[in-house]
C-alpha positions in Angstrom: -170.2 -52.2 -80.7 -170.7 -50.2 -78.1 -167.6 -47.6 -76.4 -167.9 -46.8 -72.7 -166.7 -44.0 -71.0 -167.4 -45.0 -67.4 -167.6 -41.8 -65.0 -167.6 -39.5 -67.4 -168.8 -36.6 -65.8 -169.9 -33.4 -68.0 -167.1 -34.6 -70.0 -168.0 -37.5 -72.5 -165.6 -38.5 -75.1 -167.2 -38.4 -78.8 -168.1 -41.5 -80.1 -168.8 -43.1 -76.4 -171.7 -43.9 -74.4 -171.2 -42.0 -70.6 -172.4 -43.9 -67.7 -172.1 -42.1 -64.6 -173.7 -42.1 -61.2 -174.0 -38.4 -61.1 -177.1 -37.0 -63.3 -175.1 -34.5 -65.5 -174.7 -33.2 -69.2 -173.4 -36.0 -71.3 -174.2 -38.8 -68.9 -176.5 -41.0 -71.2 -176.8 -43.9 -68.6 -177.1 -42.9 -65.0 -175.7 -46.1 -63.3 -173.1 -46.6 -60.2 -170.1 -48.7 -61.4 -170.2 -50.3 -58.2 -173.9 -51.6 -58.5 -173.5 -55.3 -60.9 -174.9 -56.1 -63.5 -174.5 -53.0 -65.4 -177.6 -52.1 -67.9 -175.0 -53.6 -71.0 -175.2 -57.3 -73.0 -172.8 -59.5 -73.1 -169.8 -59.1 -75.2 -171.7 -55.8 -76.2 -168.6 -53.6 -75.6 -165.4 -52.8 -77.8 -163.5 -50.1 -75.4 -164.0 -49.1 -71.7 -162.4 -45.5 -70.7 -161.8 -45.2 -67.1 -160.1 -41.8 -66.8 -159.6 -40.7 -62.9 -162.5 -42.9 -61.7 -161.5 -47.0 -60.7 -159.9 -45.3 -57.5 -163.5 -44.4 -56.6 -164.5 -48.1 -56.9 -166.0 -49.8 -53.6 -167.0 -53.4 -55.8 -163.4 -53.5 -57.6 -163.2 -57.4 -58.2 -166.9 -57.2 -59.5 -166.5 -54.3 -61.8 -164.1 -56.0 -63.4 -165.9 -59.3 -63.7 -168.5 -57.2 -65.5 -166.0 -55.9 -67.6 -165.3 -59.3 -68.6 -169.0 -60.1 -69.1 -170.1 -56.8 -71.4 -166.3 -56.6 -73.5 -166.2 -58.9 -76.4 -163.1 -60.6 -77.0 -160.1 -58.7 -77.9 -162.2 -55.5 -76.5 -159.8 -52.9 -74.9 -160.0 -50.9 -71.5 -158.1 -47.8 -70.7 -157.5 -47.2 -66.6 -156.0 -44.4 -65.3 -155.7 -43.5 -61.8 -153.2 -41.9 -58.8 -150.4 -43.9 -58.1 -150.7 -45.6 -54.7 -147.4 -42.9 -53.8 -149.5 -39.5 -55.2 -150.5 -36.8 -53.3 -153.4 -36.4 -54.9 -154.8 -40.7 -54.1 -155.2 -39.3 -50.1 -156.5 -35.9 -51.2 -160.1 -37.2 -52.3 -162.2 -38.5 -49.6 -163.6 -40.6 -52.1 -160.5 -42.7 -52.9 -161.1 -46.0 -51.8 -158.7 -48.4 -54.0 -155.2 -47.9 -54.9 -153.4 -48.4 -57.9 -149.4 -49.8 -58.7 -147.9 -51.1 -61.8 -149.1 -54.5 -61.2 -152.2 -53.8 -59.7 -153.6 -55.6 -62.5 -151.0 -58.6 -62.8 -153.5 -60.8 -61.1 -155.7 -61.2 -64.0 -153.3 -61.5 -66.8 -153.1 -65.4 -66.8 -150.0 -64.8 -69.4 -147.9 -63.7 -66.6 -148.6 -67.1 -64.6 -148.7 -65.1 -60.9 -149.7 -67.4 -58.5 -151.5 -65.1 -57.2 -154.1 -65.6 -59.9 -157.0 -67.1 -58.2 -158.8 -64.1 -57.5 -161.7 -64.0 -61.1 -160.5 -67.0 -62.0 -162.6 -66.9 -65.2 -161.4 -63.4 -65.7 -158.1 -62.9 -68.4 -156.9 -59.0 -69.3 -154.0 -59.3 -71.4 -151.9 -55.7 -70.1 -150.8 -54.2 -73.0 -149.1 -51.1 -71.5 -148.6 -50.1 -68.0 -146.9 -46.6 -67.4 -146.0 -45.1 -64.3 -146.0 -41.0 -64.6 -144.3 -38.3 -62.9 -147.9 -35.6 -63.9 -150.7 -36.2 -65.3 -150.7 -38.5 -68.7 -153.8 -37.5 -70.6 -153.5 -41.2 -72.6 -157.1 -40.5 -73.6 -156.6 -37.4 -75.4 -152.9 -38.2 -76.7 -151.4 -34.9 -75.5 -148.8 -35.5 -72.6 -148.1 -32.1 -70.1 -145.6 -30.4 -71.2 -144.0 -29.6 -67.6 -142.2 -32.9 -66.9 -138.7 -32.6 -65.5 -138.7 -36.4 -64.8 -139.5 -37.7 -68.2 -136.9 -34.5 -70.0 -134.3 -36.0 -67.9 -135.2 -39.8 -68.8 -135.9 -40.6 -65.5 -139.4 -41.6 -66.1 -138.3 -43.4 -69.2 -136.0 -45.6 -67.1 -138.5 -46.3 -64.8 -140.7 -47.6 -67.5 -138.2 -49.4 -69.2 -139.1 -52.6 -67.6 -141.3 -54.5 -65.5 -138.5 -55.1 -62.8 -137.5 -51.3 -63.1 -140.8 -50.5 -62.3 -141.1 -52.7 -59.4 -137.6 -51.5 -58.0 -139.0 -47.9 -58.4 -142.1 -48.7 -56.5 -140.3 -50.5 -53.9 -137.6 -48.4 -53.0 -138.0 -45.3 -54.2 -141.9 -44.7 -54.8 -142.2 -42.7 -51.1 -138.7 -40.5 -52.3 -140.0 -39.4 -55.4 -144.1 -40.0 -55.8 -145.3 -40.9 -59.2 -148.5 -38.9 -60.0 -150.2 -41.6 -61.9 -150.5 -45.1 -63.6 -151.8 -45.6 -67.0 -153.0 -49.3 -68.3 -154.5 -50.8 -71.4 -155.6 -54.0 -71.0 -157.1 -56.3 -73.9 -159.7 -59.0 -72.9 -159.1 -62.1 -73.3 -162.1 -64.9 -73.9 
């Protein structure tokens, strides 16, 4: 099985296979994420790693049907990306979608949102969803170490539930800006 480090830049994880659209050291398939189908087979994939890159997207809803058609069941895909409140989502130019703590509640058909018609055929079971005050290197395991928010517990509180994070992002998201969301979803066939 196959690991995927989508957009990975000069950077590529060990152990993964780096698709980029850019030609640089490391990429081994030169491919834009937004262009479907991607050069994969079906249910060819056991982990996607998209570290700083969905935001780019321009084809969201059909990158992540193609996620559903290259991950085998039970495959998992790591997101990270600005919160919809950082400074640094209107920064880039090349920002085009935004990212909250439910951004991917519409295709989790365990949480029964009635919202869920969009990829009907389409089922990511969220297994974490964190909202972070810097930057949360989930790839690497090592967390900053400069995090007044989380050494308080405010970012623990915020993370504490789904309905504290919605309360956060509802009322107090523009106050005091997140810097980014982490996800892990597991797919679902």
């Amino acid at each position: 099985m196959l690991k995927l480090d989508v957009g990975c830049g000069p950077h590529k994880r060990p152990g993964y296979v780096g698709m980029d659209i850019l030609e640089l050291p490391g990429v081994d398939i030169l491919h834009d994420m937004n262009v479907t189908p991607w050069p994969f087979e079906p249910d060819s994939v056991s982990e996607v790693i998209f570290d700083d890159v969905l935001e780019h997207s321009k084809n969201f809803l059909g990158i992540l049907g193609e996620l559903y058609r290259i991950c085998h069941h039970q495959a998992i895909i790591k997101v990270s990306a600005p919160h919809f409140s950082s400074d640094s989502m209107y920064t880039d130019p090349t920002h085009t979608t935004f990212f909250s703590s439910r951004t991917f509640d519409y295709f989790d058909k365990s949480l029964g949102n009635k919202y869920a018609y969009y990829l009907q055929d389409v089922n990511f079971k969220i297994e974490t969803n964190h909202i972070s005050f810097r930057e949360y290197f989930t790839h690497s395991g090592k967390r900053p170490w400069l995090n007044p928010l989380r050494w308080i517990g405010l970012e623990w509180l915020i993370n504490s539930s789904r309905a504290s994070q919605r309360i956060y992002e509802h009322f107090f998201a523009w106050i005091l800006p997140a810097a980014e969301v982490y996800f892990e979803l597991r797919v679902i066939k």
